[in-house]
C-alpha positions in Angstrom: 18.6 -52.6 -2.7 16.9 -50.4 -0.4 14.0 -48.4 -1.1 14.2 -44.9 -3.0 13.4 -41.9 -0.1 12.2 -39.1 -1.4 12.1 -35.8 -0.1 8.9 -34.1 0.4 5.9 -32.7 2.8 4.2 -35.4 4.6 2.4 -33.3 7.3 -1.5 -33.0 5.5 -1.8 -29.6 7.7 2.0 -28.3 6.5 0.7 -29.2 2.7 -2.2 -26.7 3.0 -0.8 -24.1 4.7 2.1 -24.2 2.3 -0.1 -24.4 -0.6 -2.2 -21.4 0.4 0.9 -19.3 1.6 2.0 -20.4 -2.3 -1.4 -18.9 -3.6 -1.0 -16.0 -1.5 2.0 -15.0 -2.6 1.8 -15.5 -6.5 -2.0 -14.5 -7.1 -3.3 -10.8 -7.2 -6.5 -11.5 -5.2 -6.8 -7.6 -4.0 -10.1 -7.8 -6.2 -11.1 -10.0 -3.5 -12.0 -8.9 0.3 -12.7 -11.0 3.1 -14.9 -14.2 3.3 -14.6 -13.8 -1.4 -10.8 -14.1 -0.9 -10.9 -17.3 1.1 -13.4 -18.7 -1.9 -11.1 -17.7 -4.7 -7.6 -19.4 -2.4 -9.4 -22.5 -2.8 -10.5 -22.8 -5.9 -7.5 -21.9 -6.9 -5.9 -24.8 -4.8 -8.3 -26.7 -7.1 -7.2 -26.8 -10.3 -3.2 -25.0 -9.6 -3.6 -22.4 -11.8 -3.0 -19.2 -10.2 -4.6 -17.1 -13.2 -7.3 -18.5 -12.5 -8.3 -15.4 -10.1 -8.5 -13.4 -13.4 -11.6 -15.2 -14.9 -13.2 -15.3 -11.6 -16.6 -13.6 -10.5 -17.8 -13.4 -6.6 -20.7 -11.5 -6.0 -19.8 -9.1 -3.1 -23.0 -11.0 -1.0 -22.4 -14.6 -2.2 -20.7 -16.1 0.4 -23.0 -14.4 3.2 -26.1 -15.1 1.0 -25.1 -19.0 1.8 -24.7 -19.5 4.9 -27.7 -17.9 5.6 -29.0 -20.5 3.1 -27.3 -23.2 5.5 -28.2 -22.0 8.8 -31.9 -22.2 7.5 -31.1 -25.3 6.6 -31.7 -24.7 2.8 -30.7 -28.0 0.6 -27.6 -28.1 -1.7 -28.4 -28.8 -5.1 -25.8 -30.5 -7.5 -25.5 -31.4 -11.4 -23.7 -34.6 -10.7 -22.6 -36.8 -8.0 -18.9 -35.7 -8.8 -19.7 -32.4 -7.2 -22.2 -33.9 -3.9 -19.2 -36.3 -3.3 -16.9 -33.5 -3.3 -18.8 -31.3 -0.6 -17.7 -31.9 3.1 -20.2 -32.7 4.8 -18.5 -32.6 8.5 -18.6 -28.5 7.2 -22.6 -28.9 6.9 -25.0 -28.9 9.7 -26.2 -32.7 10.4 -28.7 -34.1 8.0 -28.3 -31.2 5.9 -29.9 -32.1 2.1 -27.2 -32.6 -0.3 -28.7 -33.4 -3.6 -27.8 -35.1 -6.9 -30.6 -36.9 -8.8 -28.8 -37.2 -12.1 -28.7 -41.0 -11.5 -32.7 -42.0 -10.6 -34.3 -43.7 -13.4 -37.3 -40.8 -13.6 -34.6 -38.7 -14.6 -33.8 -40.1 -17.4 -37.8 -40.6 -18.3 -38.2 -36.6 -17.9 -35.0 -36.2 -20.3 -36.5 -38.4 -22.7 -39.5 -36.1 -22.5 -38.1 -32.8 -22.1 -35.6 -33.9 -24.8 -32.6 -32.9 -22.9 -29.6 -34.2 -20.7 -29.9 -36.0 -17.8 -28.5 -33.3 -16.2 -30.9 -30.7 -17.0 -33.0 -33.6 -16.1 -32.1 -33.5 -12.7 -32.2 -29.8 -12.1 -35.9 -29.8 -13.5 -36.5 -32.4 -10.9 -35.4 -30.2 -7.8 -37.4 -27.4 -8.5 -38.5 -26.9 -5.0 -35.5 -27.9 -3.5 -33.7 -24.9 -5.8 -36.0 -22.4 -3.9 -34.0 -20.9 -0.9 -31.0 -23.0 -1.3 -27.6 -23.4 -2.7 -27.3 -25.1 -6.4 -23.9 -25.9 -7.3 -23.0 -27.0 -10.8 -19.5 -28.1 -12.0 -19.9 -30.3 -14.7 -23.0 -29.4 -17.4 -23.5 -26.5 -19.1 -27.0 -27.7 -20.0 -27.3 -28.0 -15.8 -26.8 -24.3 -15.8 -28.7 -23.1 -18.8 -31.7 -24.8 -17.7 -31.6 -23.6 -14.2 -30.9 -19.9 -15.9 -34.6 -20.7 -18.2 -36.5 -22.5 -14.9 -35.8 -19.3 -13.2 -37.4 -16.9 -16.2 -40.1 -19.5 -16.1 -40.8 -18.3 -12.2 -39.4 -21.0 -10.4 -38.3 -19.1 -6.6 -34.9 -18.3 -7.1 -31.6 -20.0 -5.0 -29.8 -18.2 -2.1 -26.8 -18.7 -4.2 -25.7 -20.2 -7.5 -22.2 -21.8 -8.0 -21.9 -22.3 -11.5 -18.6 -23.5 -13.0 -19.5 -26.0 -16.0 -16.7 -27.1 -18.0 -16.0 -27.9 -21.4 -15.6 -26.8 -24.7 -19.4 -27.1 -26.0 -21.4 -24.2 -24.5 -19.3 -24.3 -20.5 -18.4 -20.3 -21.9 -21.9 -19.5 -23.0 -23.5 -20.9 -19.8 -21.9 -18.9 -17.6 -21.7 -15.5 -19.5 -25.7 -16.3 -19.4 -25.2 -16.6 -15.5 -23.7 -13.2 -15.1 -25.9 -11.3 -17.2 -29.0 -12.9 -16.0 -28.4 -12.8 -12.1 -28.1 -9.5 -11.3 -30.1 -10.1 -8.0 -29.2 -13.4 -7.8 -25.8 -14.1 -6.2 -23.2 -16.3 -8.0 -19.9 -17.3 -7.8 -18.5 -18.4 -11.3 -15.2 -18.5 -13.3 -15.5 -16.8 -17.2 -14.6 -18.9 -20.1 -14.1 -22.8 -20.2 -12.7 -23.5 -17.4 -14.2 -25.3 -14.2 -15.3 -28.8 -13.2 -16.4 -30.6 -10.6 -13.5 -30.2 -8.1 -13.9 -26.4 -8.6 -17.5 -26.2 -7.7 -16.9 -28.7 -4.5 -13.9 -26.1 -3.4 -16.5 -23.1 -3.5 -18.3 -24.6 -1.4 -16.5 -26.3 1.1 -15.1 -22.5 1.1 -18.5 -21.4 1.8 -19.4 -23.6 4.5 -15.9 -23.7 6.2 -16.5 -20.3 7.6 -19.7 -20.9 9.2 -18.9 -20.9 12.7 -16.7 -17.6 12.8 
């Protein structure tokens, strides 16, 4: 019996350009212009939900505010290796710092004493690494709610925050304390629950792509 064929795409660069015609076509992203519209096509390619463009928030400088951040070769700061995995680094400038400490054994020792996650942890840990640079946080709320209390403690602010935490246990809070704390601050962010790890990698991946334009 011969093997099943099935029909479909098998050309990687056909599959994207069909996916983002797709996007295109059934998303209103007029709320978007320019280098914010490219962001929210592919974090919308993310997770396949086209709605998705209604919960999203671009500040009108965010994507400019990081490649600057890049091109003074600024780290990347990340809640968990899900989200540094997820970054392409052939989009980065060589031996640019992407970092994730969530998994270092003083981390867990500073959650023990700060009496939070490991996650929070880890952001504590990067403080000077957060100042001038890109922190991108998909997967802890308590990630972003720490970085939002480090930076009204006077740590230097990032270039740029991507925040998109997910969940069902303070992932909505988090990042309606993101918008209405950065008001100077540039962010890029999706309201309510949704978000993740793949969400915050496509940000910025979209981010980075555009570098050389």
């Amino acid at each position: 019996m011969a093997d099943a064929e099935y029909d479909y795409i098998r050309d990687p660069e056909e599959i994207y350009r069909e996916s983002f015609a797709t996007i295109r076509r059934e998303a209103d992203l007029s709320a978007f212009l320019d280098q914010a519209e490219d962001v929210a096509v592919r974090m919308i390619h993310s997770c396949g939900m086209t709605d998705l463009v209604d919960d999203l928030v671009i500040s009108p400088d965010a994507v400019d505010a990081g490649r600057k951040a890049i091109k003074r070769f600024h780290a990347i700061v990340c809640d968990v290796e899900m989200v540094r995995r997820g970054i392409i680094r052939r989009l980065l400038p060589d031996g640019l710092p992407v970092l994730c400490q969530i998994g270092l054994r003083q981390t867990a020792t500073r959650a023990a004493l700060l009496e939070t996650t490991l996650s929070a942890a880890a952001m504590d840990s990067m403080a000077y690494e957060i100042a001038g640079g890109i922190v991108v946080i998909g997967n802890a709320p308590t990630a972003l709610f720490h970085l939002l209390e480090m930076l009204e403690n006077g740590c230097e602010p990032p270039a740029l925050i991507i925040g998109v935490p997910v969940g069902f246990v303070g992932a909505e809070e988090s990042k309606n304390a993101l918008i209405e704390a950065c008001k100077t601050i540039p962010i890029i962010t999706v309201r309510g629950r949704r978000g993740g790890s793949a969400m915050a990698a496509a940000a910025m991946n979209a981010v980075a792509g555009g570098l050389n334009r």
